[in-house]
C-alpha positions in Angstrom: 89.7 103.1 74.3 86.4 104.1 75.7 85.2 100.7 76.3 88.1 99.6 77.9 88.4 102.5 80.1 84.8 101.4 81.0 85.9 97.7 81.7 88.8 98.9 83.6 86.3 101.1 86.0 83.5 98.2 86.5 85.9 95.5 87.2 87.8 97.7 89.9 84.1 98.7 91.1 83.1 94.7 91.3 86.6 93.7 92.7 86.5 96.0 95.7 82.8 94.9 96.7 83.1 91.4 96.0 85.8 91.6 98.3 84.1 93.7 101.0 87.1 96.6 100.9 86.6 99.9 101.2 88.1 102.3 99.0 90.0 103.7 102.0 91.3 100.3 102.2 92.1 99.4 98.6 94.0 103.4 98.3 95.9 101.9 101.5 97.4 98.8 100.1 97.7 100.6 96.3 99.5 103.6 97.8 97.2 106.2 96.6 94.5 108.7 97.8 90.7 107.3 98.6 89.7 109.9 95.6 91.8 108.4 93.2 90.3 104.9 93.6 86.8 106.9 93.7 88.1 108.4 90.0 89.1 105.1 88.7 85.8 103.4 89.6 83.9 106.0 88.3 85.8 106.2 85.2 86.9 109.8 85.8 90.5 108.8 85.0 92.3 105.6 84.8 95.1 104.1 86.5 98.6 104.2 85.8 100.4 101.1 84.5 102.0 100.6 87.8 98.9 100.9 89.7 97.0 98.8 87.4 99.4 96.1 87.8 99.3 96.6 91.6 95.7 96.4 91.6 95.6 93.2 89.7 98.3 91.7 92.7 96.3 93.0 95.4 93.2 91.5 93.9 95.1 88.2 92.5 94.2 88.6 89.1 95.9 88.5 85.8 96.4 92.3 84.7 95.1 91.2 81.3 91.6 90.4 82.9 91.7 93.5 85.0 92.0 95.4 81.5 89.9 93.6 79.0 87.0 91.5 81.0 84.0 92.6 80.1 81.7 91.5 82.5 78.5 92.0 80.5 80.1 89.7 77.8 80.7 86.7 80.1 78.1 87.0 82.8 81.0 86.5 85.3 82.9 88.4 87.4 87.5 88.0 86.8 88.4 84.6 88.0 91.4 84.4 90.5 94.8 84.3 88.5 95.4 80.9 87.2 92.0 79.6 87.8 89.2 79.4 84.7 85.4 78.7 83.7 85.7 78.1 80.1 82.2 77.6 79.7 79.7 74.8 79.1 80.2 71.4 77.0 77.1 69.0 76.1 77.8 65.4 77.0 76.9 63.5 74.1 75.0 59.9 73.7 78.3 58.4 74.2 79.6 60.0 77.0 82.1 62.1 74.8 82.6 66.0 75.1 84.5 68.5 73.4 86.6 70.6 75.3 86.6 74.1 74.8 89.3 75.2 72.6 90.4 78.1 75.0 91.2 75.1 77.5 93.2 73.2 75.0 95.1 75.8 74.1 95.9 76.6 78.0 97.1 73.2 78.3 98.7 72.4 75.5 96.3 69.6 74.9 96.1 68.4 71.4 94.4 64.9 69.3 95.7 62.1 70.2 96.7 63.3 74.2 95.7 60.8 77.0 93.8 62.4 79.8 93.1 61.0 83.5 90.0 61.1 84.7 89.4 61.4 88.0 86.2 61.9 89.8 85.1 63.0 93.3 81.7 61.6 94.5 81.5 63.4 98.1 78.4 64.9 98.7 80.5 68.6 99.2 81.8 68.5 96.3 81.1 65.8 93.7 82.5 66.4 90.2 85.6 65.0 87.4 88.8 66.9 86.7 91.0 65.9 84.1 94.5 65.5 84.1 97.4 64.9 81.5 98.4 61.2 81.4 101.9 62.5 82.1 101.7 64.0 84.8 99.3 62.2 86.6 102.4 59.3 86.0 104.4 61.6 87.3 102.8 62.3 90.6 102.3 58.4 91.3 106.0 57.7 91.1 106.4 60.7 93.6 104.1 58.7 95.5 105.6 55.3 95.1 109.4 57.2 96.0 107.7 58.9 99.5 106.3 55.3 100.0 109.5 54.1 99.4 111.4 55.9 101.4 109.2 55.8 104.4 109.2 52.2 104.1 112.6 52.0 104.3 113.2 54.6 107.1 110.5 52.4 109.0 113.0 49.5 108.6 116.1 50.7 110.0 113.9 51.8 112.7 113.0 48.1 113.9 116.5 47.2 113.5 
C-alpha cells in the first residue's frame, strides 16, 4: 500500500506541473481545499475514491494509471486516456517487427490479422500507423457513400 500511496502522490505532483496548475486551481476544479491537494502530493494522506476518479477526469487519464503508474518504472509520465507508448520494437533484416504484446492485446490483434499500413512522409510529422484491414475497409466505403452522395446531390443541382 505504501508504494502505491507513493505513486498516487508523485503522479498527482507531475500532473499538476506538467500542466502548469496551481494547487489553488486543481482544489478549485476537484472541489476541495488547496491543503488537501498539498496532503495528497506530499503523501500525507490520499484521496478519496471519488476524488481520485475526479482527478483522473480533470487530468484526462485512466484512474488505473493515476493509481498504479510508477513513473520510475517507465521513464514516462501517464499518457492521456486512450492514448499509449508501448515501447520500442527492432526492425529486423526483413523489415518485420514484433508488436508489443500489450498492444495486441489492446487491439484485439491476433496471427493471421491483416493490418494497413499507412505512412506519413511530411517533414512535421513523418512516421507509419497501422490500422486493422477491417476497418480501414470500413472507412473507404464511408468515403465512397459521402462521394456518392455528393456526386449525386451535384447532379440534381445542374438539372
Amino acid at each position: 500500500m505504501k508504494m502505491q500511496k507513493n505513486n498516487i502522490a508523485r503522479n498527482l505532483s507531475i500532473l499538476r506541473q506538467s500542466h502548469k496548475y496551481s494547487q489553488e486551481e486543481v482544489a478549485e476544479q476537484i472541489g476541495v481545499s488547496r491543503q488537501a491537494v498539498a496532503k495528497w502530493e506530499t503523501g500525507e494522506t490520499i484521496p478519496d475514491i471519488l476524488n481520485c476518479d475526479a482527478l483522473a477526469r480533470f487530468y484526462d487519464v485512466e484512474l488505473n494509471d493515476l493509481i498504479h503508474h510508477d513513473p520510475d518504472e517507465t521513464n514516462l509520465g501517464i499518457a492521456p486516456k486512450g492514448k499509449h507508448i508501448f515501447g520500442t520494437v527492432r526492425v529486423g533484416e526483413r523489415g518485420q517487427i514484433v508488436l508489443p504484446k500489450k498492444a495486441r492485446d489492446i487491439f484485439k490483434i491476433k496471427a493471421g490479422d491483416v493490418l494497413v499500413v499507412l505512412g506519413d512522409e511530411s517533414l512535421e510529422h513523418p512516421g507509419l500507423a497501422l490500422m486493422k484491414e477491417e476497418f480501414f475497409l470500413e472507412m473507404a466505403q464511408l468515403f465512397k457513400t459521402a462521394l456518392n452522395m455528393s456526386d449525386a446531390a451535384e447532379g440534381k443541382e445542374k438539372k
